[in-house]
Structure formats: C-alpha cells, structure tokens
C-alpha positions in Angstrom: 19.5 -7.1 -0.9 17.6 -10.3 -1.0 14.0 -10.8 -2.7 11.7 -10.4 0.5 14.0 -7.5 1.7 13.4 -5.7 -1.4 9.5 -6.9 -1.6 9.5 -5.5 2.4 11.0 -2.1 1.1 8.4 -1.5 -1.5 5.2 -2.4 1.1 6.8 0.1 3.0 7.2 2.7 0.6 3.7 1.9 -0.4 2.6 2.3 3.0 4.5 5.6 3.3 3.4 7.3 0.5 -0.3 6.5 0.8 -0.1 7.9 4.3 1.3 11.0 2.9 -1.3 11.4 0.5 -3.8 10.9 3.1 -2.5 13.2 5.1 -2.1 15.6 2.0 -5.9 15.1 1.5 -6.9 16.0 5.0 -5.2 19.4 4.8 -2.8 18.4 6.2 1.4 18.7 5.3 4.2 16.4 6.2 7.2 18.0 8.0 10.4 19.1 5.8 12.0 16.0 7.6 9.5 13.1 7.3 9.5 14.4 3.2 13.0 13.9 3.0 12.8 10.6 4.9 9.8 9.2 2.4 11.9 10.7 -0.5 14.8 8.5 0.6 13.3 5.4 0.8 11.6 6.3 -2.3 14.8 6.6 -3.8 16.3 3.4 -2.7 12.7 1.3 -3.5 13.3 2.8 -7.3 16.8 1.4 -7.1 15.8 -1.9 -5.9 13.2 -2.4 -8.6 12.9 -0.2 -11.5 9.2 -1.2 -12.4 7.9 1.0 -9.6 7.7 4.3 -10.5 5.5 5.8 -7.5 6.3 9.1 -7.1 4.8 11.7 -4.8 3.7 13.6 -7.9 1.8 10.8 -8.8 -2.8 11.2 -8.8 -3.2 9.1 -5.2 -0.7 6.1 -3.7 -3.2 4.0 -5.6 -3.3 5.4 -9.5 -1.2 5.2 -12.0 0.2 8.4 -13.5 -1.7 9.0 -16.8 1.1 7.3 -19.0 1.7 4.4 -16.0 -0.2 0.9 -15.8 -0.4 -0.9 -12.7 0.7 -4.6 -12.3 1.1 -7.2 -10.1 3.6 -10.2 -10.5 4.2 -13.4 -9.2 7.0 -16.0 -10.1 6.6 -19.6 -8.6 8.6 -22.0 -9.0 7.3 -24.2 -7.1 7.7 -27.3 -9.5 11.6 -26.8 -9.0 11.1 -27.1 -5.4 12.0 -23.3 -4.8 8.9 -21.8 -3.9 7.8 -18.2 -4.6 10.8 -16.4 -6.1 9.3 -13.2 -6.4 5.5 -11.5 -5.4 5.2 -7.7 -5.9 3.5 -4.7 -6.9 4.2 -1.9 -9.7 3.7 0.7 -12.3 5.4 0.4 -15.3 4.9 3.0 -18.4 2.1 2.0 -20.9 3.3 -0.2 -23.6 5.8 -1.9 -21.3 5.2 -5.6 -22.0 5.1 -8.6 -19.9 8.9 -9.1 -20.3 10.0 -5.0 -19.0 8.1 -5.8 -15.7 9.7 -9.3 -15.9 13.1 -7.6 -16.2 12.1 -5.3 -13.6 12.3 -7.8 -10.7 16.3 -7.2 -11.0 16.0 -11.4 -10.8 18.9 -13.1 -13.2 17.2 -13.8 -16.7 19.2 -16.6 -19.0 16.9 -15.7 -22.1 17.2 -17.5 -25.6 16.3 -14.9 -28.3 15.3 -16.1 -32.1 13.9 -14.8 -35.2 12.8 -11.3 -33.0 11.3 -13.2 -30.3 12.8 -13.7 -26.7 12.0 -17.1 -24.7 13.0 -16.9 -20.9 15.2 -20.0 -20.5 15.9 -19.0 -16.6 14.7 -16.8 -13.7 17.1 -16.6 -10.8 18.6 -20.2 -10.3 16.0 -22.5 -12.3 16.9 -22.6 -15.9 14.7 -25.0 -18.0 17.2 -26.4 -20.2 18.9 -27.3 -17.4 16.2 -29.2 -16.1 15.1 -31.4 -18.8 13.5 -31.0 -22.8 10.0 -30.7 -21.5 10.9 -28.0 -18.6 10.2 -24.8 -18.9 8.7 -20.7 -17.8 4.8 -20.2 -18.6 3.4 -17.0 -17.8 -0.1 -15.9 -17.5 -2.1 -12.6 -17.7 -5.3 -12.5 -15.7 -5.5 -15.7 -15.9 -4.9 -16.4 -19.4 -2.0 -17.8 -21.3 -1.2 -14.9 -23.6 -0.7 -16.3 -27.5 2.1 -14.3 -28.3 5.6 -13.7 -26.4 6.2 -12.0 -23.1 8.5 -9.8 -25.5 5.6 -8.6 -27.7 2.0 -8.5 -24.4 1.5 -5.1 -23.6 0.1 -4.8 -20.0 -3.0 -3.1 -19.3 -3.8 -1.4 -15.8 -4.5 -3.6 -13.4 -3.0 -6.6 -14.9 -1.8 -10.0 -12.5 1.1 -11.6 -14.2 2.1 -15.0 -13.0 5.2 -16.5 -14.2 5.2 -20.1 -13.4 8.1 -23.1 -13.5 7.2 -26.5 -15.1 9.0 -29.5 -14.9 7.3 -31.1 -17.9 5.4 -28.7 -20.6 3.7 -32.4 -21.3 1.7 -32.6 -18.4 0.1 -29.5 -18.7 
C-alpha cells in the first residue's frame, strides 16, 4: 500500500468514526453491519500505521484517550526533489517521543545510533550520507527545533512534527 493510499485510509477511518460518534451522540446507534464495516477498516488503518490508535472506545473521534497525545506529522523532502513523503494524523501513548511517531509512518528508516542517541540517516529513499557531508533530516516541533534528539522529545497533545530533508546543514 503506497503512502497516499494509506494517508487516504486513515481520513477515511477518521471520517467514519467521527460520524459514528455523532450519530452515538444524537441517540442514535449504528446497525450491527455498518459496526463491523467501521471495525474493519479500523483494523486495517491500525495495520497500516501503528501510531493511530482511534478506537471506538475512545472520549470523541477528536480526543485522545486519557493516556494518548495527538500529533500531526509531515516529512518533506522537498530539497531532494521528492516532495511530501508523508502528511498524517495520530495518537500515540504519552511519553512516545518524536522518533515512535516517526517509526510509525511504517517509512524505511536507515538510522545511525551512538553513545545512546539515534540520528536518522534516511527516510524512505533519501539517505543523507548518501547525498553529501552537509545533507541531512531536521525535525521540528511546533515550530521549533527541539535541542535534544528525536530519540529522547516527548510529544505533548496537539503537537505538529515536521521532518524536513536538507541538502546542505550550511545553508541553514
């Protein structure tokens, strides 16, 4: 399953669920079929990508569960001439750190790890050291470039992580 296929999935499951729960608010209960139908694709969404743990238990299609945070995440690499790699939404279990929900997105990872930390050499087909001495992954977290590790952020609720691709660390 390609990247927007599986991106495509989860809007849908999104969709699905939150239309449940409306429904669910209004008085109102699904049919036994359209539950097991929404349970399916809920199944294979949580296959696809293992950072979204939506569940119909869950508050509202919205909320986090009371030991979830919500994220979202963007990987461009743009710089590498391949565009957006990977755009989506999540939950992910508090304490998970930028890295988890990175590992999440089921993309291939080439990581380098040393002294206990973990540098993400590649993400799906652009691997810095491939590129050149100055290339490499940044990632920001609202915003802001995080001073420790991807391994060692813990995300908050409502967190937008962007992974970005650059060419040359120098000309940032």
């Amino acid at each position: 399953m390609n990247k927007q296929s599986k991106l495509l999935s989860i809007i849908v499951v999104a969709f699905a669920l939150a239309l449940m729960f409306a429904l669910a608010g209004c008085g109102q209960q699904a049919s036994n079929s359209s539950a097991a139908a929404s349970s399916e694709s809920a199944s294979a969404s949580a296959a696809s990508t293992s950072a979204a743990s939506t569940s119909a238990t869950s508050a509202s299609a919205t909320e986090p569960a009371a030991d979830e945070v919500s994220y979202t995440i963007t990987i461009d690499a743009s710089d590498a001439d391949k565009g957006l790699l990977f755009e989506g939404i999540g939950t992910a279990k508090k304490g998970a750190t930028v890295y988890d929900v990175l590992i999440d997105t089921e993309l291939d990872l080439s990581v380098i790890t040393s002294s206990g930390s973990t540098y993400v050499d590649g993400i799906a087909d652009v691997v810095a050291s491939e590129v050149g001495p100055n290339a490499g992954w940044l990632f920001t977290v609202n915003g802001e470039s995080p001073n420790v590790g991807a391994d060692a952020y813990q995300i908050s609720d409502g967190d937008e992580i962007v992974w970005k691709f650059t060419s040359d660390f120098s000309a940032q």
